[in-house]
Kinemage of the C-alpha trace (Angstrom):
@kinemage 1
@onewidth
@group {chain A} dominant
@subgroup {mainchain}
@vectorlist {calphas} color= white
{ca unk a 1} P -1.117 -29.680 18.770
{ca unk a 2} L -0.898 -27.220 21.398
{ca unk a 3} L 2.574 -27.037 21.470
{ca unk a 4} L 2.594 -26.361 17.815
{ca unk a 5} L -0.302 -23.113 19.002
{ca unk a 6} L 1.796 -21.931 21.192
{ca unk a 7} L 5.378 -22.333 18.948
{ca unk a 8} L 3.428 -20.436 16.401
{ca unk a 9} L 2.095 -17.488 18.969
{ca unk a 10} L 5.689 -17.552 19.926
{ca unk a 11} L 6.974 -17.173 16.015
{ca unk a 12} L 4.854 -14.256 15.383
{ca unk a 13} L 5.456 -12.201 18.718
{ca unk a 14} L 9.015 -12.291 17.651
{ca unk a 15} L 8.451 -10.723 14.399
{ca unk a 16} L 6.568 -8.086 16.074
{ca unk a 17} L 9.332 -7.278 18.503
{ca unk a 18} L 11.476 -7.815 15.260
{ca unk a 19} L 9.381 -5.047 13.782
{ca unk a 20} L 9.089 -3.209 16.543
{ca unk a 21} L 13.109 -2.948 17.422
{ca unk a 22} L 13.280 -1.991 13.308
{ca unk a 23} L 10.898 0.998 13.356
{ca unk a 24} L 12.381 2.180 16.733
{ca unk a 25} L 15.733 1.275 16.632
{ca unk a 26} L 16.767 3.450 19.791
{ca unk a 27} L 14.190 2.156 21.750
{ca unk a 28} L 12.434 5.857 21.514
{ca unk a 29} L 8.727 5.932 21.485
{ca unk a 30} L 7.499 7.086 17.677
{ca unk a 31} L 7.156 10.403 18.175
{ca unk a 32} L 10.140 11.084 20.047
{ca unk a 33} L 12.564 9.955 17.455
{ca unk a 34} L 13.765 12.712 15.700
{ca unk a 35} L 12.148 15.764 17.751
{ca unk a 36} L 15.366 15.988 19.994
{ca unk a 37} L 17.494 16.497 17.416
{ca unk a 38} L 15.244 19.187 16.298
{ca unk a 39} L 15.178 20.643 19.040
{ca unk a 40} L 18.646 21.373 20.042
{ca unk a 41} L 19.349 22.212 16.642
{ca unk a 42} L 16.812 24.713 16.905
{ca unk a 43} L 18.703 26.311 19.989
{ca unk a 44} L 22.412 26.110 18.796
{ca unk a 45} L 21.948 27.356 15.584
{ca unk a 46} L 19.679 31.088 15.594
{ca unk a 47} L 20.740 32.412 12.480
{ca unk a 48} L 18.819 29.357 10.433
{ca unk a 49} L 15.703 29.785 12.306
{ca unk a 50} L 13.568 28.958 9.238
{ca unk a 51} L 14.958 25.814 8.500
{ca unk a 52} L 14.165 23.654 12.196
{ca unk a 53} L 10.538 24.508 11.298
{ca unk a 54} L 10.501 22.751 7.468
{ca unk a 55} L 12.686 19.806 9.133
{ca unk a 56} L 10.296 19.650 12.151
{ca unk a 57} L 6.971 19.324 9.416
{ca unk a 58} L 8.630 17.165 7.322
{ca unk a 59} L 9.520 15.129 10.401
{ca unk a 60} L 6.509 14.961 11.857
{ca unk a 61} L 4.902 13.074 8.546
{ca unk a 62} L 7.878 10.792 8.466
{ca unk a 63} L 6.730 9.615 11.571
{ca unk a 64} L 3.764 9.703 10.912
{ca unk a 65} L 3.950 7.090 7.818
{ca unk a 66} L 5.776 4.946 10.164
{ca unk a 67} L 3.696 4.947 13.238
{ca unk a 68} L 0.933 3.669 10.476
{ca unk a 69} L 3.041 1.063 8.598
{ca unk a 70} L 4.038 -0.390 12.519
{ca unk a 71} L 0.058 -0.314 13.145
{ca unk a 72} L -0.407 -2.022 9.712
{ca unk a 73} L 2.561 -4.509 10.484
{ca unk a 74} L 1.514 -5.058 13.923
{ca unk a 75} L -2.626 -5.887 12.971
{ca unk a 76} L -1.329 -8.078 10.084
{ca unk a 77} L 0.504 -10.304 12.284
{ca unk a 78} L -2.336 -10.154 15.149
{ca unk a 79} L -4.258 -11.218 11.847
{ca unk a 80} L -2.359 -13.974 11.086
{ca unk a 81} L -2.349 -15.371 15.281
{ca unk a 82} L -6.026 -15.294 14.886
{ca unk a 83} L -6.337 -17.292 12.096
{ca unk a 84} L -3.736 -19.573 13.286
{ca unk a 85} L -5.925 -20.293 16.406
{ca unk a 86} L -8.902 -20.764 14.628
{ca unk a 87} L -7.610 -23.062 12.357
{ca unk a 88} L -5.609 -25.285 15.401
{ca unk a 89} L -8.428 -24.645 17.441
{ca unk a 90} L -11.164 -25.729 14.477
{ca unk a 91} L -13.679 -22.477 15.006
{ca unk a 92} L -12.840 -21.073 12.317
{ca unk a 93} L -16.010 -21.722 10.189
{ca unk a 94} L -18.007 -21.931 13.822
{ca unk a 95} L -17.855 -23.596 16.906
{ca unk a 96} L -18.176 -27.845 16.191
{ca unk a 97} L -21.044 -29.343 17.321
{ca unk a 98} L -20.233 -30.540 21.357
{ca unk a 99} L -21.162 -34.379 20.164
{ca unk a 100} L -18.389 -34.761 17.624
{ca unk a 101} L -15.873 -37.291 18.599
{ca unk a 102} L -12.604 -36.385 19.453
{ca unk a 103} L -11.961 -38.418 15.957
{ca unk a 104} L -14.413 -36.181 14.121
{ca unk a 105} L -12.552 -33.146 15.956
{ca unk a 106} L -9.004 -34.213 14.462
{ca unk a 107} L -10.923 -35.259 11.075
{ca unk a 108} L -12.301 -30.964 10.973
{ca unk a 109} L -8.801 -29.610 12.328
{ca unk a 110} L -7.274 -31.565 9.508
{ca unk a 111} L -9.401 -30.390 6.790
{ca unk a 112} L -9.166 -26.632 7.674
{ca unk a 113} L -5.544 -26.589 7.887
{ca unk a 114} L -5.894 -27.279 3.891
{ca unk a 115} L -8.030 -24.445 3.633
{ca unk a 116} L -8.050 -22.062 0.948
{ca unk a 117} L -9.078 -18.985 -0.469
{ca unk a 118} L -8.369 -17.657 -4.332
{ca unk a 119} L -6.428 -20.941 -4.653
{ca unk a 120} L -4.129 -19.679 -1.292
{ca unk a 121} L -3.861 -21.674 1.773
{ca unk a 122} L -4.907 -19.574 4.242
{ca unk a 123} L -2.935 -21.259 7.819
{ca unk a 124} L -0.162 -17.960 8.097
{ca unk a 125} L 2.349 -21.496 9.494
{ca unk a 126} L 2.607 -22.545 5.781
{ca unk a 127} L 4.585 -19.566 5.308
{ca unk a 128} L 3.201 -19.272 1.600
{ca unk a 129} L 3.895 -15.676 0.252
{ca unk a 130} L 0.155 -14.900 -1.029
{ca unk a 131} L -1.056 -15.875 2.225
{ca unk a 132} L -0.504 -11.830 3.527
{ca unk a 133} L -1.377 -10.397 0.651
{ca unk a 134} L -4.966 -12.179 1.027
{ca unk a 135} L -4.870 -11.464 4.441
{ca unk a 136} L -4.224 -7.791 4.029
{ca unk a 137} L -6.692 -7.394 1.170
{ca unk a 138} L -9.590 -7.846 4.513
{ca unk a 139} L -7.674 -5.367 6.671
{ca unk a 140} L -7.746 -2.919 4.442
{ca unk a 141} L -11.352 -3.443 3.850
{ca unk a 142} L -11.777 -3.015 7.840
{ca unk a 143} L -8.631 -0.145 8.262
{ca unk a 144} L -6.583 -2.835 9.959
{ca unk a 145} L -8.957 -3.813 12.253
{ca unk a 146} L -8.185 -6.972 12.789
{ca unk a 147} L -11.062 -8.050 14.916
{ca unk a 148} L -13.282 -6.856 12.169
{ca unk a 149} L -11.468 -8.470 9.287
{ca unk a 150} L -11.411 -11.576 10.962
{ca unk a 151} L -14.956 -11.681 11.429
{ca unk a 152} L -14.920 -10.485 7.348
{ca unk a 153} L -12.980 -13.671 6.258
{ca unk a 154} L -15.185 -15.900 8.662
{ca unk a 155} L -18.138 -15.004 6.794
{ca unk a 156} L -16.285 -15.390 3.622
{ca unk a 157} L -15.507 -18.582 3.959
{ca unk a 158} L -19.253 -19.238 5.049
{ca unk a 159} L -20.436 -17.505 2.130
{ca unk a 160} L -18.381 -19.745 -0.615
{ca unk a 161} L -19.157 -22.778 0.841
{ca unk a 162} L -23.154 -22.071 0.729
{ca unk a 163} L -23.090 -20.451 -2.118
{ca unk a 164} L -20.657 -23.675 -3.768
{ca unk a 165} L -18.062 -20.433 -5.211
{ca unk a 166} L -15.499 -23.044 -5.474
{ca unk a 167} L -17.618 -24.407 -7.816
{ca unk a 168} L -19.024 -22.162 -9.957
{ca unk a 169} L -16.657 -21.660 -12.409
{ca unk a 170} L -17.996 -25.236 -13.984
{ca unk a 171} L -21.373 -23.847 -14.621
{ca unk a 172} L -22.771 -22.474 -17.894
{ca unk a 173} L -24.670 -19.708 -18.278
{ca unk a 174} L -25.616 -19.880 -21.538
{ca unk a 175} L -24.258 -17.776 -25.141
{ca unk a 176} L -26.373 -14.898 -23.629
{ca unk a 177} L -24.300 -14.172 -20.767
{ca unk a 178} L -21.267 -14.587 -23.083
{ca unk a 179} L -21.944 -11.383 -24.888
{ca unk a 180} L -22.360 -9.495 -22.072
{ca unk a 181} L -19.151 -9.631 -20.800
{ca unk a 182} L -15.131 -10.553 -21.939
{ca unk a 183} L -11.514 -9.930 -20.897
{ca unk a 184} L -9.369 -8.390 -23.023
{ca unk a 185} L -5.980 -7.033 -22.277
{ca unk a 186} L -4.152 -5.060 -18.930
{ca unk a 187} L -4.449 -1.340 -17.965
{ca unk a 188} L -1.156 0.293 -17.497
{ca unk a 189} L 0.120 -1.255 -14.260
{ca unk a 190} L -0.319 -5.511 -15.635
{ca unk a 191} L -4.632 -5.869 -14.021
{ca unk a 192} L -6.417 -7.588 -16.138
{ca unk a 193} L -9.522 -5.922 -17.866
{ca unk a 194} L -13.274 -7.390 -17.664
{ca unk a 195} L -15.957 -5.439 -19.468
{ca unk a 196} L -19.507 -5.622 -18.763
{ca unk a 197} L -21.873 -4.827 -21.675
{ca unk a 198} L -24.775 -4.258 -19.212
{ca unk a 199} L -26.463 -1.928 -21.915
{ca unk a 200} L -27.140 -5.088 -23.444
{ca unk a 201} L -29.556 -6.592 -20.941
{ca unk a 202} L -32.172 -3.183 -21.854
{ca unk a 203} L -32.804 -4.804 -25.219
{ca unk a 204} L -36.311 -6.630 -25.023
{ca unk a 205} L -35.975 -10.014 -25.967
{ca unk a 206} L -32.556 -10.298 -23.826
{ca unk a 207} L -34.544 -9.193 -21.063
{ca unk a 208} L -36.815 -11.433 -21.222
{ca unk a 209} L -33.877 -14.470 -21.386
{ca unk a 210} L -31.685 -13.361 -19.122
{ca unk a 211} L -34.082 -11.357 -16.052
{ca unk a 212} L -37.799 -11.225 -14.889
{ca unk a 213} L -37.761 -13.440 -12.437
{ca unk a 214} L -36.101 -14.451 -9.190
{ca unk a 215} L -35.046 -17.517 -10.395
{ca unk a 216} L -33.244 -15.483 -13.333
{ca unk a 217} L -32.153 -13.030 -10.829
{ca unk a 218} L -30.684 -15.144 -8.888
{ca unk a 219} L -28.702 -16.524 -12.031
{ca unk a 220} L -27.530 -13.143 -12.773
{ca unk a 221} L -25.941 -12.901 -9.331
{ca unk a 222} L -23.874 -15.807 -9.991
{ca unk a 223} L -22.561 -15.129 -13.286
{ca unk a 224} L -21.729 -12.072 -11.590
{ca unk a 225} L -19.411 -14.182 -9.174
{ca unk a 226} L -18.563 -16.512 -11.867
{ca unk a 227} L -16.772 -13.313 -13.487
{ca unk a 228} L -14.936 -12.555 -10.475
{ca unk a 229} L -13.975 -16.099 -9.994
{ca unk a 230} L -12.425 -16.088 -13.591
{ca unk a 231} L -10.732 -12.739 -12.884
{ca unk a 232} L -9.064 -13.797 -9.767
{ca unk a 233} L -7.319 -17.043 -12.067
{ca unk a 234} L -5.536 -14.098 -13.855
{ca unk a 235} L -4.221 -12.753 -10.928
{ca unk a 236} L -0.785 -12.565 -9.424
{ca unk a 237} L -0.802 -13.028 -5.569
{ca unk a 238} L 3.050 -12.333 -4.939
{ca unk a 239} L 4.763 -9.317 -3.788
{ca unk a 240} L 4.910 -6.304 -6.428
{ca unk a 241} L 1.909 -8.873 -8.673
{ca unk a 242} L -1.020 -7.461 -10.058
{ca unk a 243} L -3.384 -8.547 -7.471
{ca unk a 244} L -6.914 -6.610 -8.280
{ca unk a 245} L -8.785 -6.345 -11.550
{ca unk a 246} L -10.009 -3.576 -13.244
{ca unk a 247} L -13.901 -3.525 -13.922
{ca unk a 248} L -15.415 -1.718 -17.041
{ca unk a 249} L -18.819 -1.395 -17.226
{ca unk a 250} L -20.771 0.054 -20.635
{ca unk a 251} L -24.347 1.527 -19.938
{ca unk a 252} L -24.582 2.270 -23.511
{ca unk a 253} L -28.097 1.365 -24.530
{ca unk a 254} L -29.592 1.468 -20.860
{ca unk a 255} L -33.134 2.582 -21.813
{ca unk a 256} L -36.161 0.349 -21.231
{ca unk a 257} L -38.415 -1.803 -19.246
{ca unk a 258} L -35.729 -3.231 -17.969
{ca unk a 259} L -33.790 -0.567 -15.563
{ca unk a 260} L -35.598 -0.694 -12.507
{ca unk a 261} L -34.554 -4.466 -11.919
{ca unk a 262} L -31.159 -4.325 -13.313
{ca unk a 263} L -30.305 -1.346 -10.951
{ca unk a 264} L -31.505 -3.823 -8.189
{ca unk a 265} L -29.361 -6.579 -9.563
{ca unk a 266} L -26.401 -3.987 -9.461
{ca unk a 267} L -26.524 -3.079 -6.218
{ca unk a 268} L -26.878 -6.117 -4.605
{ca unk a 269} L -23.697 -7.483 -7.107
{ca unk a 270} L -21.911 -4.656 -5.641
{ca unk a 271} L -22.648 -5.573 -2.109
{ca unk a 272} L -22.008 -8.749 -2.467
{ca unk a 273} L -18.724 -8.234 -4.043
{ca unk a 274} L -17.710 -5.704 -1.539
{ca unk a 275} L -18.508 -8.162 1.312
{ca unk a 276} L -16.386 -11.235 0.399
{ca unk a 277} L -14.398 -9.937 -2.759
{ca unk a 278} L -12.376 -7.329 -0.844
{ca unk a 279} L -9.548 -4.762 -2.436
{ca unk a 280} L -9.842 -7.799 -5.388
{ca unk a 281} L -11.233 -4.603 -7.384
{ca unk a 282} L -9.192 -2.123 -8.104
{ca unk a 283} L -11.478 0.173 -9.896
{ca unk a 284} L -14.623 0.420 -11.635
{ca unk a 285} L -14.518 2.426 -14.588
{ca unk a 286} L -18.615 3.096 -15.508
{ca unk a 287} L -19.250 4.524 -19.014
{ca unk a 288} L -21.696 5.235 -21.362
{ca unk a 289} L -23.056 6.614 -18.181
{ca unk a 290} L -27.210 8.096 -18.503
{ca unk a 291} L -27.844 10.741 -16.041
{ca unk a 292} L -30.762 8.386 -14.090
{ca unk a 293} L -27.754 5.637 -13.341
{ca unk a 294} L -25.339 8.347 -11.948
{ca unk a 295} L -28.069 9.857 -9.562
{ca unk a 296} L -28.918 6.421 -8.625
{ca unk a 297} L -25.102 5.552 -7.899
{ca unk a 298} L -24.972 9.438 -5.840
{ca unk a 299} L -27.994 8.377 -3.746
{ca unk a 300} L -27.155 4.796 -2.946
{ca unk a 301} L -23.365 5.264 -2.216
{ca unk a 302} L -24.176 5.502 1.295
{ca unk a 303} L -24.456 1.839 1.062
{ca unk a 304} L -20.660 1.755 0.172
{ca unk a 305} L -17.816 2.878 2.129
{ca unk a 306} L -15.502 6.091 1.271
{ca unk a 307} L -12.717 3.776 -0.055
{ca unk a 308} L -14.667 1.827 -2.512
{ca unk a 309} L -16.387 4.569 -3.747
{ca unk a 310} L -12.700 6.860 -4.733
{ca unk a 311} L -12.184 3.412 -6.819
{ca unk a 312} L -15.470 4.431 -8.580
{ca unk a 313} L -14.875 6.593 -12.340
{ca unk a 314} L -17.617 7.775 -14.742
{ca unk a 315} L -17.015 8.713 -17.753
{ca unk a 316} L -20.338 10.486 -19.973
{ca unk a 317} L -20.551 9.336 -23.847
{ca unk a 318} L -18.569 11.974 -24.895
{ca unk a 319} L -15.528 11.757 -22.569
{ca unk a 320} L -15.126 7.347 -23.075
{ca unk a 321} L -12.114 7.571 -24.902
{ca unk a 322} L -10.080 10.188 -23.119
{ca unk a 323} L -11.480 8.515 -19.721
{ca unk a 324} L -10.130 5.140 -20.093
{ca unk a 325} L -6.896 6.178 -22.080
{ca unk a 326} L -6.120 7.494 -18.334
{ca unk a 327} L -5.543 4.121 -17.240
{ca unk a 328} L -5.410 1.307 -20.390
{ca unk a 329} L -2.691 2.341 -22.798
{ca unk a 330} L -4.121 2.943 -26.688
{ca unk a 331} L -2.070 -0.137 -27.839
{ca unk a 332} L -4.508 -2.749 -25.640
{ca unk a 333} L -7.830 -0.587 -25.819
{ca unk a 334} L -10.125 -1.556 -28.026
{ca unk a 335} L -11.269 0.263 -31.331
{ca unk a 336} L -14.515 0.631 -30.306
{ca unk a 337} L -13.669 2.614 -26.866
{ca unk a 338} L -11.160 5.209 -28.705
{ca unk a 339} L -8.167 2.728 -28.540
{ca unk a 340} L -6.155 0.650 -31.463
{ca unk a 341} L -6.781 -2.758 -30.097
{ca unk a 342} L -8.542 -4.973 -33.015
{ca unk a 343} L -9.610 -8.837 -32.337
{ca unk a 344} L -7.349 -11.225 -34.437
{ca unk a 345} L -5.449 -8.221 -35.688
{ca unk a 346} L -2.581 -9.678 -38.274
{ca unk a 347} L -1.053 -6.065 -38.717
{ca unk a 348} L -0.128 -5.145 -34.869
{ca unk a 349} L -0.238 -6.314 -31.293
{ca unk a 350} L -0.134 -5.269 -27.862
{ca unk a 351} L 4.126 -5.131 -28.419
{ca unk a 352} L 3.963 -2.450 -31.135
{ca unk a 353} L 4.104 0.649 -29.417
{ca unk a 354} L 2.102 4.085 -30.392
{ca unk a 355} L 3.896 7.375 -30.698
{ca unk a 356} L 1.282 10.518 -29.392
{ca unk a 357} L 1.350 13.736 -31.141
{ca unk a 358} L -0.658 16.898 -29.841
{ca unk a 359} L -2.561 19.277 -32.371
{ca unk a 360} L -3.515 22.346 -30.839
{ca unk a 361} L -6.064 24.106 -30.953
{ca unk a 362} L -8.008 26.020 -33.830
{ca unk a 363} L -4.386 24.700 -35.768
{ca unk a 364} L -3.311 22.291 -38.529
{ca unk a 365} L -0.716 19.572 -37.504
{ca unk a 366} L 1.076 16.765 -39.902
{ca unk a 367} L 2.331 13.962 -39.343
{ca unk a 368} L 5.463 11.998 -41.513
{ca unk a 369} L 5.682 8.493 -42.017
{ca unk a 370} L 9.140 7.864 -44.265
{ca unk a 371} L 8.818 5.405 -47.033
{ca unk a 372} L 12.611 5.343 -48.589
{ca unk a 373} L 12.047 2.149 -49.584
{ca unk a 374} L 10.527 0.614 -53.092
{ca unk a 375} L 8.882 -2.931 -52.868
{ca unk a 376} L 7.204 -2.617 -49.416
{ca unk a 377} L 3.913 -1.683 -48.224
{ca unk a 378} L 3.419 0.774 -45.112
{ca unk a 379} L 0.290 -0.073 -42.751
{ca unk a 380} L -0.739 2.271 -40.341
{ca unk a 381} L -3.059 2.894 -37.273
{ca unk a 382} L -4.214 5.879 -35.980
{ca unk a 383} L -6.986 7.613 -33.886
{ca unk a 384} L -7.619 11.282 -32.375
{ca unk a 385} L -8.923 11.408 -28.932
{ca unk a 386} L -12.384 12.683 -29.096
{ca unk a 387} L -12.218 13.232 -33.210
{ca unk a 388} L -14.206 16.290 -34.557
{ca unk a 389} L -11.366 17.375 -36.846
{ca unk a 390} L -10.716 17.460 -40.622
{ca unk a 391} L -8.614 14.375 -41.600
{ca unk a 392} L -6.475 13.405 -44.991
{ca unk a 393} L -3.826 11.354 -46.265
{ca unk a 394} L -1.750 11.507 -49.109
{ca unk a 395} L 1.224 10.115 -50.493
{ca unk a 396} L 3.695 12.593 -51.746
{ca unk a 397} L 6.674 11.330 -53.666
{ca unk a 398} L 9.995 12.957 -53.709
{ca unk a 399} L 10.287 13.322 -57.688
{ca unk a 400} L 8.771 16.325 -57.805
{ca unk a 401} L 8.153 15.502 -61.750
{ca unk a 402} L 5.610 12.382 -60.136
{ca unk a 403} L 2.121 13.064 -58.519
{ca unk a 404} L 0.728 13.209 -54.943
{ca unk a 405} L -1.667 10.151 -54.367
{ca unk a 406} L -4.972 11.053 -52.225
{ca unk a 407} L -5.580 8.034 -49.621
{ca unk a 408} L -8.029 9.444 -47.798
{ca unk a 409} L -9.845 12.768 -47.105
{ca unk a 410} L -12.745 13.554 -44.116
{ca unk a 411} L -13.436 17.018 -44.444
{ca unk a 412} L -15.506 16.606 -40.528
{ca unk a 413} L -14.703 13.378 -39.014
{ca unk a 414} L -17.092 13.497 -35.832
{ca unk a 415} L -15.456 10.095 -34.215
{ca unk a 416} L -15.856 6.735 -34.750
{ca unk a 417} L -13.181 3.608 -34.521
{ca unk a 418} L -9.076 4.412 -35.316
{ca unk a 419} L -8.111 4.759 -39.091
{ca unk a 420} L -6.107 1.703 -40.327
{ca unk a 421} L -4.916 1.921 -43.571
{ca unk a 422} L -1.651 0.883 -46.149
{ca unk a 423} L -0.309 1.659 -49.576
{ca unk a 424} L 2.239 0.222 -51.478
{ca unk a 425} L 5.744 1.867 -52.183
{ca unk a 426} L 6.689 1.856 -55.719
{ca unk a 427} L 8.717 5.066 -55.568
{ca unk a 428} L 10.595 7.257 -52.792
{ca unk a 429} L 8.189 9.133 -50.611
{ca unk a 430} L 6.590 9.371 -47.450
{ca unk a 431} L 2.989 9.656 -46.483
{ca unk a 432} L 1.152 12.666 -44.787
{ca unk a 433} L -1.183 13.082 -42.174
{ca unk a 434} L -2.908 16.483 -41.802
{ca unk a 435} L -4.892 16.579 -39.133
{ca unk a 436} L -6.678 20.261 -38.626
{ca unk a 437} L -8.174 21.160 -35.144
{ca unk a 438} L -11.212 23.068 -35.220
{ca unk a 439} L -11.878 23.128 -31.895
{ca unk a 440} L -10.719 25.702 -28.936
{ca unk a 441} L -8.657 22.265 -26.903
{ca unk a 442} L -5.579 20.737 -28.219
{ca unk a 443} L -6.581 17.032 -29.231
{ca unk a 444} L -4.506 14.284 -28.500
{ca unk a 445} L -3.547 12.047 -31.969
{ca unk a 446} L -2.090 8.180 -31.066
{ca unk a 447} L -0.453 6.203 -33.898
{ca unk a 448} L 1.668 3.094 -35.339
{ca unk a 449} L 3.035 1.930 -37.989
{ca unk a 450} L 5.082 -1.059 -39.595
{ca unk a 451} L 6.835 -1.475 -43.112
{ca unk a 452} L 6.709 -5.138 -44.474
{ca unk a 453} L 7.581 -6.901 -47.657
{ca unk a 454} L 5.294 -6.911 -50.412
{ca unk a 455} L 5.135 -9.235 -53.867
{ca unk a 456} L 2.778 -6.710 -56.433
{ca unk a 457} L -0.004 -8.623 -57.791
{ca unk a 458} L 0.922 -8.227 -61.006
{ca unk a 459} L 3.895 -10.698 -60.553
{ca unk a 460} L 1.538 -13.373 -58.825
{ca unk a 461} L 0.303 -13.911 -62.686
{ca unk a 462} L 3.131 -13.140 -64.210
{ca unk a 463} L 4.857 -16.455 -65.808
């Protein structure tokens, strides 16, 4: 066993020096690679005196991205040796107890080298390829410190196995907890997408089901960890995979007896999940938001560090829809936060793509949809970012002997959910959108559509 320490100390040293030789591949310190050249360039050639100085400053952060990804590469693998050692060594989760056998001893060192964490073994000898990317999620909680995020995972693994985290994804919380929160869809870059309806938990009677006490409190907390739990099982822990979720959480509602001890409860979620959840979150995205919550969040973010808190976004009532647009595309965001996503939707999914067109402002935009064809019907989805506008739709034929058909006609549509709608094709047309801007910004209009074939009623009954 200690020849199998030492071959893997051995191992790792050699990827450093591997490293190492592949940063500096002259054998030059960091910051003397390229200054030299600089240099002499900068005396043999006067006549280009401006140009040595651009070269030397975009030099100079060359280097300095890869004296930090060495650093990075080189507390990784120090990382991985310590973990290694506590593993073979069996101190990882403490020191044993001095009356163990020396059976007892091989019994522990056994069971930790099977150790895991999000369903990854965690001894950096296995060689599996999620292994670093767990690894690296605690350095970058600790800025590659590697004594610090060692310490991190220790109590980690501590943590889960008091708490029984491996096994909370068998418990049941009950149907209240089930409305308060669901995954639905991606953002833009593949993370999944867990919203919280906290603003649910200020309504009375919930309150009184799901909080008030410690014991319930203490519930809350891990349902809270159940969620995270059932995010990380939708994750993808290989190179270039989405490997952090995206957290949405809707205040909407948050008025009542009930906000004092809910604010609690959030804060010591957060903490929690900040200590033994780390970089697993890639941002939380907190709307609805009241002004009380956001002066709360202002005042207590000392309790968080500078990098968790950049991975913080609010978004007020009035700005939900152009907020998370940002980062979940319109085709997987649900109706009722601006987007064209509907449960059980027959008409569209996530692989029909939406087309954007821009109305600007104090102006009067239309948009075509072609209908060449007789026998079909056209369906179509549509919403403008932020609404307040005058909306209509009409089919126009292109007989000019036959008449226009009104669909629809808002003369002040405030906001609300995207506009589906469909009509039938019995002659050569198109329909028309006209959407007319009021306001003094350009608004944003997303939309889809789909032809498909269509059997009139009429010859259902028809013998």
């Amino acid at each position: 066993m200690k020849k199998a320490k030492e071959s893997g100390k051995i191992q790792d040293q050699s990827i450093a020096d591997e490293i190492e030789n592949e940063m500096n591949p002259q054998g030059q310190e960091p910051n003397e690679i390229e200054y030299g050249k600089i240099s002499a360039y900068d005396e043999t050639d006067e006549e280009s005196s401006e140009e040595p100085a651009a070269l030397v400053q975009e030099d100079e952060k060359n280097v300095a991205i890869m004296e930090m990804k060495l650093r990075q590469r080189k507390a990784l693998i120090k990382f991985r040796c310590s973990v290694e050692d506590a593993i073979i060594g069996n101190y990882l989760l403490g020191k044993p107890s001095n009356h163990d056998s020396q059976k007892e001893g091989a019994k522990g060192i056994e069971q930790l080298t099977e150790i895991t964490l999000w369903g990854l073994p965690l001894l950096p000898s296995k060689r599996h390829e999620g292994t670093d990317i767990v690894l690296l999620k605690f350095l970058k909680a600790k800025d590659f410190k590697f004594h610090e995020a060692f310490e991190m995972l220790r109590k980690t693994l501590i943590w889960r196995k008091e708490f029984k985290a491996d096994e909370i994804l068998e418990e049941n919380f009950g149907p209240d907890f089930e409305k308060v929160t669901f995954l639905n869809s991606r953002d833009k870059e593949g993370r999944p997408v867990y919203y919280n309806l906290y603003g649910a938990l200020y309504e009375k009677q919930m309150h009184c089901r799901v909080l008030g006490s410690e014991e319930k409190s203490e519930k809350f907390l891990r349902w809270r960890v159940q969620n995270m739990e059932k995010g990380i099982k939708e994750l993808n822990f290989e190179p270039g995979g989405a490997d952090s979720v995206v957290q949405i959480i809707d205040l909407k509602n948050s008025t009542g007896p009930a906000i004092k001890e809910l604010l609690s409860l959030c804060r010591k979620s957060w903490i929690l999940l900040q200590n033994h959840y780390p970089d697993l979150i890639h941002r939380n995205i907190i709307i609805n938001v009241p002004l009380w919550y956001y002066v709360s969040h202002m005042l207590s973010s000392r309790l968080k560090t500078q990098t968790s808190n950049s991975k913080v976004v609010f978004a007020r009532p009035g700005k939900v829809p152009e907020t998370l647009l940002n980062f979940i595309s319109p085709e997987n965001l649900p109706v009722e936060y601006g987007g064209l996503k509907r449960e059980n939707d027959n008409e569209f999914s996530s692989e029909d793509k939406v087309s954007e067109h821009k109305v600007g402002a104090n102006s009067s935009e239309s948009i075509q949809i072609p209908a060449p064809e007789v026998g079909v019907t056209i369906v179509w989805d549509l919403t403008v970012v932020g609404w307040d506008v005058s909306y209509k739709e009409e089919f126009i034929p292109d007989d000019e002997g036959s008449y226009k058909v009104l669909l629809q006609s808002e003369k002040e549509k405030k906001g609300g959910e995207s506009v589906r709608n469909s009509f039938y094709i019995s002659e050569p047309g198109k329909i028309v959108i006209t959407i007319e801007n009021f306001m003094l910004k350009r608004k944003k209009v997303l939309y889809r559509y789909k032809t498909k074939p269509t059997v009139p009623v009429y010859l259902l009954f028809k013998k």
